[in-house]
C-alpha positions in Angstrom: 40.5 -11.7 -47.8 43.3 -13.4 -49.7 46.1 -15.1 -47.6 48.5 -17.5 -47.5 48.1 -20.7 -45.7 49.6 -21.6 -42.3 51.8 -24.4 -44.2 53.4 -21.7 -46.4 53.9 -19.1 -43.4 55.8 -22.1 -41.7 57.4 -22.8 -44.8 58.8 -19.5 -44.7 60.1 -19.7 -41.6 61.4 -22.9 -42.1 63.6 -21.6 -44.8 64.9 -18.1 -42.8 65.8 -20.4 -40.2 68.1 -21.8 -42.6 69.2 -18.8 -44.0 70.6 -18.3 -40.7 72.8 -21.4 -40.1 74.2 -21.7 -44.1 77.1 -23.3 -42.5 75.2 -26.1 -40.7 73.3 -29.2 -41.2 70.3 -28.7 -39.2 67.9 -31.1 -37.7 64.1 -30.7 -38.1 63.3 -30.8 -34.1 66.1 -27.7 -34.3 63.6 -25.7 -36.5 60.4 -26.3 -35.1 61.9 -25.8 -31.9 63.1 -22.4 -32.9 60.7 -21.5 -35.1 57.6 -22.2 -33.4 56.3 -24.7 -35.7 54.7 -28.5 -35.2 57.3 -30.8 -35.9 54.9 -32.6 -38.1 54.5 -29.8 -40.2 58.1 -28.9 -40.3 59.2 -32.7 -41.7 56.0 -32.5 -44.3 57.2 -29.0 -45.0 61.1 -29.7 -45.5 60.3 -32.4 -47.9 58.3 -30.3 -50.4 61.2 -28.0 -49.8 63.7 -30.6 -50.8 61.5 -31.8 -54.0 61.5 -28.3 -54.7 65.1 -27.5 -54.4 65.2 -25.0 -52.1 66.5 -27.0 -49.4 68.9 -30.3 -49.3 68.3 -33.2 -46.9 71.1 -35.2 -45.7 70.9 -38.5 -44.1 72.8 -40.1 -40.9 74.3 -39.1 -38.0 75.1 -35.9 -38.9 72.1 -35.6 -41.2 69.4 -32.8 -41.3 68.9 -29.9 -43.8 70.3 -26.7 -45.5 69.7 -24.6 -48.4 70.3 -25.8 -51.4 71.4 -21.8 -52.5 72.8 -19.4 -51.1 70.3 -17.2 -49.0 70.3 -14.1 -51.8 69.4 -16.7 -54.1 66.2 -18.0 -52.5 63.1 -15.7 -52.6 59.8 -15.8 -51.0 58.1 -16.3 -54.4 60.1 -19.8 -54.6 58.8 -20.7 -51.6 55.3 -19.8 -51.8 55.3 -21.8 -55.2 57.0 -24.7 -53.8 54.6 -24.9 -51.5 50.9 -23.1 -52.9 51.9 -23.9 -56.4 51.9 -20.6 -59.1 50.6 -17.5 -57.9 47.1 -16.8 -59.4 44.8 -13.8 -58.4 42.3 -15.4 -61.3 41.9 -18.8 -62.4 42.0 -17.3 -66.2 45.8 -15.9 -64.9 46.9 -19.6 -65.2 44.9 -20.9 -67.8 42.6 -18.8 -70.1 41.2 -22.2 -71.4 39.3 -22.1 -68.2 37.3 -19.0 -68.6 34.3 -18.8 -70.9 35.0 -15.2 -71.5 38.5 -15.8 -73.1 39.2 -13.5 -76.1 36.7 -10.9 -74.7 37.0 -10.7 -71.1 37.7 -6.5 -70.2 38.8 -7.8 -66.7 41.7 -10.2 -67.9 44.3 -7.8 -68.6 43.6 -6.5 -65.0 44.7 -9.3 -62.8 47.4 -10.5 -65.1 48.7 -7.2 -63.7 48.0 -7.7 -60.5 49.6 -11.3 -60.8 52.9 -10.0 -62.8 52.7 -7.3 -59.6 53.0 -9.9 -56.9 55.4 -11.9 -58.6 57.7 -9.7 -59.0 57.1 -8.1 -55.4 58.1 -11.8 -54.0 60.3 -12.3 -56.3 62.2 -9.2 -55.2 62.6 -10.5 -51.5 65.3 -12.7 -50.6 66.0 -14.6 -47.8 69.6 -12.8 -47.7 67.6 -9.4 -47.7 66.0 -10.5 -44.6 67.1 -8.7 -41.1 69.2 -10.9 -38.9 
């Protein structure tokens, strides 16, 4: 079975719930309130987000967090690399140095496909294409 983990599941929501409130600063308790998440996870979560910029943290009274873009902007393979790193159904997909078989592997040409696939299936979803 492949799958995402439960961090990048979060993740996601973390970043629809933004895409909701693009005109508000919004505290982390707010989101994992809403969202059903651990607040623990939600602040580990918002702060790969912010590294990644996907989402912008702002400090204060009236601090909390947004998106960086504008919700058609943001994808679902942004965040799944912001938080999984690059999508590989193969080691070899990422690095053919790794495989012993580079050069005459028959396989290799198959999950490059199946990678180039995915990525441009998540690539193709954006948080503003998400229902309200």
């Amino acid at each position: 079975m492949i799958k995402i983990r439960r961090e990048t599941d979060y993740a996601i929501r973390c970043v629809y719930y933004l895409s909701l409130r693009t005109e508000d600063t919004v505290m982390a308790d707010e989101i994992a309130r809403e969202m059903e998440i651990p607040r623990n996870f939600v602040a580990k979560i918002l702060q790969k987000l912010v590294r990644a910029g996907i989402v912008r943290s702002f400090q204060g009274v009236r601090g909390g967090f947004r998106l960086a873009s504008s919700p058609p902007e943001v994808t679902f393979y942004d965040v799944l690399t912001a938080v999984e790193g690059p999508v590989a159904m193969n080691s070899c997909t990422v690095d053919r140095k790794v495989c012993s078989l580079n050069g005459s592997c028959r396989i290799h040409h198959i999950w490059a496909g199946v990678k180039q696939e995915v990525e441009g299936i998540l690539k193709g979803i954006s948080f503003g294409s998400i229902g309200r």
